[in-house]
MIKOL-489796 format. One record per residue (C-alpha): residue number from 1; residue in one letter; x, y, z. Coordinates in nm, 3 decimals. Layout:
! residues N
REC     n   res        px        py        pz
REC   NUM     a         X         Y         Z
...
***
This chain:
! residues 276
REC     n   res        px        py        pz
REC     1     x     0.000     0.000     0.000
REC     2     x     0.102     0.367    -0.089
REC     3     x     0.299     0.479     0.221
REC     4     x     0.161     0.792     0.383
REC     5     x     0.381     1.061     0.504
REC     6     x     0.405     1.375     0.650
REC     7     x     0.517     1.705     0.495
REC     8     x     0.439     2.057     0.600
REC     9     x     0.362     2.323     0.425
REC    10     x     0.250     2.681     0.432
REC    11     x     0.001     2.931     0.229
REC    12     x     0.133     3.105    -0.026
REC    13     x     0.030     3.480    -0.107
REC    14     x     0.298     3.593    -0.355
REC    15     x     0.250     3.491    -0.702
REC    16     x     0.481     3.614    -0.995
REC    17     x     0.804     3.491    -1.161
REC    18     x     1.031     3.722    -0.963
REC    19     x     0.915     3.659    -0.643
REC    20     x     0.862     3.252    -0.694
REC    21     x     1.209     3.271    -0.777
REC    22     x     1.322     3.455    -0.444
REC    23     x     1.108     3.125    -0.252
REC    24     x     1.344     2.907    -0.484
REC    25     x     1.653     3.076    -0.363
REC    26     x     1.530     3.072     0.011
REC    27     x     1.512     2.709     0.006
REC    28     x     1.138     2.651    -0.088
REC    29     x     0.960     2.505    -0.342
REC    30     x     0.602     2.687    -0.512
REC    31     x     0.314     2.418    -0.495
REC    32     x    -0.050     2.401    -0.593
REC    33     x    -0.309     2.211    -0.413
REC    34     x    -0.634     2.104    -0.612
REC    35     x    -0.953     1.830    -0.582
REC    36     x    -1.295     1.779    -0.657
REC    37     x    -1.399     1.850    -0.302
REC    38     x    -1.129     2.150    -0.275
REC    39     x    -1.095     2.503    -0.435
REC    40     x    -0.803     2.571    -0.547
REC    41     x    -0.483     2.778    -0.338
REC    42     x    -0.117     2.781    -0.331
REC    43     x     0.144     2.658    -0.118
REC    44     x     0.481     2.627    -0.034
REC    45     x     0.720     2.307     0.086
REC    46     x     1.050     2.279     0.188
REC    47     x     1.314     2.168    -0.094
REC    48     x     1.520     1.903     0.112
REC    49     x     1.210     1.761     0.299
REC    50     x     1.010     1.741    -0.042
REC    51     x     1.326     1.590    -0.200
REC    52     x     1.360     1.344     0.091
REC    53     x     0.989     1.199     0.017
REC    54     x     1.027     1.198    -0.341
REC    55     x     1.334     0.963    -0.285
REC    56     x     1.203     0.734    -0.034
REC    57     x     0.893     0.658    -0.267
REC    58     x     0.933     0.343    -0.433
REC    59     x     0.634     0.429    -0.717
REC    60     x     0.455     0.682    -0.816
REC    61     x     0.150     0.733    -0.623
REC    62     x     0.264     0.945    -0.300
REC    63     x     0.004     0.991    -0.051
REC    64     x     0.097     1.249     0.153
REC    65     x    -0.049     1.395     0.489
REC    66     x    -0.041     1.785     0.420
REC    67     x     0.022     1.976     0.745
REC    68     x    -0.077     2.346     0.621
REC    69     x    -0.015     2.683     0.821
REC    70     x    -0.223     2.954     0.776
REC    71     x    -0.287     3.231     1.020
REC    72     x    -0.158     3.037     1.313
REC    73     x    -0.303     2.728     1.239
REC    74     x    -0.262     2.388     1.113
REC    75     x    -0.476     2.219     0.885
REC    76     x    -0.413     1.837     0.763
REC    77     x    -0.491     1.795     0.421
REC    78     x    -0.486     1.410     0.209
REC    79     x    -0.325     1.458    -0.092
REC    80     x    -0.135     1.318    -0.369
REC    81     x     0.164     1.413    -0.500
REC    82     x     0.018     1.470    -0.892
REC    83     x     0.287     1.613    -1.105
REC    84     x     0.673     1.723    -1.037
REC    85     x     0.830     1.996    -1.203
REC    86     x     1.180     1.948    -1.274
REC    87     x     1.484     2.240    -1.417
REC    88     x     1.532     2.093    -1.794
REC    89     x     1.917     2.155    -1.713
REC    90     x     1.942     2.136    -1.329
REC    91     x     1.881     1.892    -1.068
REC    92     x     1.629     2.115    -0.890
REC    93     x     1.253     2.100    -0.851
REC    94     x     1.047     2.374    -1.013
REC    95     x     0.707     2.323    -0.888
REC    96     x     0.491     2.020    -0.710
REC    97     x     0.113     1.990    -0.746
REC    98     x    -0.080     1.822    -0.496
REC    99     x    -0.429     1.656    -0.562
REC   100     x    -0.626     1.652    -0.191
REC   101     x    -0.840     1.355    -0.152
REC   102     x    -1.043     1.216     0.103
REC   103     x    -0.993     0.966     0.276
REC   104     x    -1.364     0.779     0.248
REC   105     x    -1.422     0.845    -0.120
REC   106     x    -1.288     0.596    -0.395
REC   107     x    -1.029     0.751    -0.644
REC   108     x    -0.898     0.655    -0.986
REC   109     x    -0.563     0.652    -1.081
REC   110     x    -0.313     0.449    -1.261
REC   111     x    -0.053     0.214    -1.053
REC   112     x     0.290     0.061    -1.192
REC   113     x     0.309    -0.276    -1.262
REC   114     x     0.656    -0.439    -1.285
REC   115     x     0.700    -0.808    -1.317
REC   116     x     0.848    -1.066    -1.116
REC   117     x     1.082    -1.331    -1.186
REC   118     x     1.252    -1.446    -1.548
REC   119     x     0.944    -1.647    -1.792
REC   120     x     1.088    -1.977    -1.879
REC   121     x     1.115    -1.911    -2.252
REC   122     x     1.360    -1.629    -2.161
REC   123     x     1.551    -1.882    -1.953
REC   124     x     1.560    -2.196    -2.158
REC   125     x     1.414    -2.063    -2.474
REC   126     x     1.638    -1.733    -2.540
REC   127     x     1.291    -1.539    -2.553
REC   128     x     1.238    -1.191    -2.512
REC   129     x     0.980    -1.036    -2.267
REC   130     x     0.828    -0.758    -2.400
REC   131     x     0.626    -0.473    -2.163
REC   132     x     0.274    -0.419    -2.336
REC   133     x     0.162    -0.207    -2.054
REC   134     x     0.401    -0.022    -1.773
REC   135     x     0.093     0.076    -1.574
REC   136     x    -0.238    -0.082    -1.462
REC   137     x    -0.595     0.204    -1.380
REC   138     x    -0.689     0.141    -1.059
REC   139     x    -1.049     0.205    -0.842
REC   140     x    -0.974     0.203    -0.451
REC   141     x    -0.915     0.432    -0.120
REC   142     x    -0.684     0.620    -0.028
REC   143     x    -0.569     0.400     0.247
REC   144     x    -0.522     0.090    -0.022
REC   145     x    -0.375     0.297    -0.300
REC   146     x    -0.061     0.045    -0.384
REC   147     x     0.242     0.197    -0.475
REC   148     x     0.324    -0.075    -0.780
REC   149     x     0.180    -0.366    -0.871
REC   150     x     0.419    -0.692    -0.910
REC   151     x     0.317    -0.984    -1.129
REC   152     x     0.490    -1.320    -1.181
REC   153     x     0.610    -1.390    -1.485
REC   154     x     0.824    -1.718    -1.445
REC   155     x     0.583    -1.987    -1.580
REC   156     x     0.547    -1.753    -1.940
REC   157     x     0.667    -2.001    -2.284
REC   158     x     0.742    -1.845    -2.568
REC   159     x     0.398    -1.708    -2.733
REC   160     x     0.225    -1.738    -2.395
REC   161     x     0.123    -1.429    -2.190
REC   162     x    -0.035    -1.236    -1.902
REC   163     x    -0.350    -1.012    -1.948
REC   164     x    -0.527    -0.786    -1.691
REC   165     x    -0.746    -1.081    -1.629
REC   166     x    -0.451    -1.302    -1.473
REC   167     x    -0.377    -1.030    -1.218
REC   168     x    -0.456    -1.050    -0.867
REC   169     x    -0.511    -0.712    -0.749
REC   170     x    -0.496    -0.625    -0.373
REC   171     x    -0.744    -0.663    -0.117
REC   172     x    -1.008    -0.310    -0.193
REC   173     x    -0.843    -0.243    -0.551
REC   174     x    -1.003    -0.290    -0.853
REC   175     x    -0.861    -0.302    -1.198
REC   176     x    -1.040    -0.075    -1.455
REC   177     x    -0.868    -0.172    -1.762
REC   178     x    -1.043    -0.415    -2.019
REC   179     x    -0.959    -0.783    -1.861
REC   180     x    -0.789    -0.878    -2.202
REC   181     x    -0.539    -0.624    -2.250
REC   182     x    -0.244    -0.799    -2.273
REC   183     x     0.055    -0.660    -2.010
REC   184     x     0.337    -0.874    -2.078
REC   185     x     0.439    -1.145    -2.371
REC   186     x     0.724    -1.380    -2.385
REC   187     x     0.846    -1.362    -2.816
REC   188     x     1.099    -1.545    -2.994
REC   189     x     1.429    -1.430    -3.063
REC   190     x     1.481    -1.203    -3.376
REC   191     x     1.670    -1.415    -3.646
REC   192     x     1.988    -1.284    -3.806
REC   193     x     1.914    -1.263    -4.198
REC   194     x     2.179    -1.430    -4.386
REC   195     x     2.174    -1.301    -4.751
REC   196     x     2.209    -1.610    -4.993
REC   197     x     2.502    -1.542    -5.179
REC   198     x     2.445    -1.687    -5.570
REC   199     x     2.679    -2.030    -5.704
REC   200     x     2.921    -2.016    -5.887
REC   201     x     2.823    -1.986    -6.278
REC   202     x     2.442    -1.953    -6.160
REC   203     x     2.277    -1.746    -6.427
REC   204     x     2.106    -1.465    -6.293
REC   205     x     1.728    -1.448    -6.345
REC   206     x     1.616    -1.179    -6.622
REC   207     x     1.442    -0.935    -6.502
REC   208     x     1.105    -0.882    -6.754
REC   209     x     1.057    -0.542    -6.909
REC   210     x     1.417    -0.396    -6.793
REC   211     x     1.563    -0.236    -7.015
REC   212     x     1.904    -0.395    -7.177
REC   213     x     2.213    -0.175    -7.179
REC   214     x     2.436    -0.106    -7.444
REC   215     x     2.606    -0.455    -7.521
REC   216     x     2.395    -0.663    -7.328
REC   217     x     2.159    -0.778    -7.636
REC   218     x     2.474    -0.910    -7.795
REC   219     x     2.642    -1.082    -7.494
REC   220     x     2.301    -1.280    -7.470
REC   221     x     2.300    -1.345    -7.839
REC   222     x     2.617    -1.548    -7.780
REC   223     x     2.436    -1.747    -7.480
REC   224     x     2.143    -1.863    -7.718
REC   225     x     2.215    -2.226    -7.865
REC   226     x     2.280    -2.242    -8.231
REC   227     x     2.067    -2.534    -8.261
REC   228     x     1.745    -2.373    -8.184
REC   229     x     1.500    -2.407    -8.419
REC   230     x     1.344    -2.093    -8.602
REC   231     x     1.697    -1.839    -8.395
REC   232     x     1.872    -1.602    -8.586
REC   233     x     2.203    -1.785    -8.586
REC   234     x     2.004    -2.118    -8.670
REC   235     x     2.016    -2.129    -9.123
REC   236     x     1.616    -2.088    -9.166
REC   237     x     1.486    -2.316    -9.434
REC   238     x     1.415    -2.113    -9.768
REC   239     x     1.617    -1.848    -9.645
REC   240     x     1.880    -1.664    -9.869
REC   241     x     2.220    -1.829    -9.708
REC   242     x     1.961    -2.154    -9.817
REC   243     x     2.045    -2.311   -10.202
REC   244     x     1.721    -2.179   -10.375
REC   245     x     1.502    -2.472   -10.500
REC   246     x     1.425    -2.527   -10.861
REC   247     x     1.318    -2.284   -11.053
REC   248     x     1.523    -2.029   -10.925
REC   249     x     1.753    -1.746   -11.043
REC   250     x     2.060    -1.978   -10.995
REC   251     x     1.916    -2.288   -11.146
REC   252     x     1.953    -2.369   -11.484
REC   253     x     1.679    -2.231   -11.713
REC   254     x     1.428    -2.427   -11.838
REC   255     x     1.428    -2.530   -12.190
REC   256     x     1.253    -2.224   -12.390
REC   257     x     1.404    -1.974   -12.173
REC   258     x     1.680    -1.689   -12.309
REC   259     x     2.014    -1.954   -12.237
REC   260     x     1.856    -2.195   -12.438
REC   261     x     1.936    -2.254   -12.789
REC   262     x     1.690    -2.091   -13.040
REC   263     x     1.490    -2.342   -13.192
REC   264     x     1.454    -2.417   -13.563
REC   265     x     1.310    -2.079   -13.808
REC   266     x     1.430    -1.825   -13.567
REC   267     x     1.701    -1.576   -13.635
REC   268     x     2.037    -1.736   -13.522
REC   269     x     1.904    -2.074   -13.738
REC   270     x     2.096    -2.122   -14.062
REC   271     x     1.914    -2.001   -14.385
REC   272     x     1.753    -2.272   -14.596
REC   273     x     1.858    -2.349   -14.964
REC   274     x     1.764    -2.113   -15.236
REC   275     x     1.769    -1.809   -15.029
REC   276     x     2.089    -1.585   -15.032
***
């Protein structure tokens, strides 16, 4: 259960970034204190007793038992510690709100959960457990606010997890969250690609529609087998390079034709008897 502890505090009147910054240098720190139940008003805390708290808490939920002075008096006030402000550069606090509560009405808030143990697929398995959720809504009183909530984790395989369901919350808490959220999963290990590195004389694949460089058309022309049928470097049948059948302008002409010799009564004959 959240731890409650005391811290006093005292009204603040002064507002304004010069003046805030003379409490900083006087050792104090500028606080706010709001609720549902509470108007507004402004504090201040001391540095090294708000610093002592802050490092004694083991989570985040801080219930703390406000002592305020004001006009001679002292007032205890419930509250949570809210929100921390912290110097982006320095190791100083800035600001602290405070959210009062009371101590007989139910508040929500949101709890760490942290697991417990190393999941067997870890362990024997080289698994990896991976955080789905760092923190778990809560519904309870002030009194059984838990600082964290711890869940075991050791029986987890590889592929097997732990939803909101599987928790056991405290006695007086109740978990908020959908019961099948899933808060922590045991994976496999990441395998190392190993790029496949081509054999020896292994052709590589062409690559359909890219677009052949300069000299490439004839380096594959040289890969093609002669002995294809119907390839350029194949002799096509009734080609040119091909002896042309019969009939053609090489072949001897048929008788009749020009190379032939003329037949008998034409000019080249020899003149019959009688005539000069």
């Amino acid at each position: 259960m959240a731890k409650q502890v005391q811290l006093k505090a005292q009204m603040r009147n002064v507002t304004g970034k010069t003046q805030v910054k003379r409490l900083r240098a006087g050792g104090a720190v500028p606080g706010s204190v709001y609720g549902t139940h509470t108007k507004p008003y402004n504090i201040t805390v001391n540095t090294r007793e708000l610093g002592d708290v802050l490092h004694r808490a083991t989570g985040e939920n801080v219930l703390v038992d406000l002592q305020v002075e004001e006009g001679g008096k002292t007032n205890n006030r419930l509250a949570l510690i809210q929100e921390v402000q912290h110097h982006p550069f320095l190791d100083t606090i800035l600001h602290v709100d405070f959210h009062e509560v009371l101590a007989t009405e139910k508040l929500h808030t949101k709890v760490p959960v942290r697991p417990v143990g190393e999941p067997a697929g870890v362990k024997n398995g080289g698994g990896v457990l991976e955080y789905v959720m760092r923190e778990l809504h809560v519904e309870c009183l002030p009194k059984d606010l838990p600082e964290l909530l711890e869940v075991n984790v050791e029986s987890l395989e590889i592929g097997q997890s732990i939803h909101v369901k599987n928790v056991v919350p405290p006695a007086g808490v109740t978990l908020t969250d959908d019961e099948d959220m899933t808060i922590f999963l045991v994976v496999a290990p990441i395998a190392e690609e190993v790029a496949a590195t081509p054999e020896a004389g292994a052709a590589e694949p062409e690559v359909i529609g890219a677009k052949k460089e300069e000299g490439e058309e004839g380096a594959e022309g040289e890969a093609k087998p002669a002995a294809a049928a119907g390839k350029a470097d194949a002799k096509p049948a009734g080609k040119a390079d091909a002896k042309p059948a019969a009939g053609k302008a090489d072949a001897k002409p048929a008788a009749g034709k020009a190379d032939a010799k003329p037949a008998a009564g034409k000019a080249d004959a020899k003149p019959a008897a009688g005539k000069k």
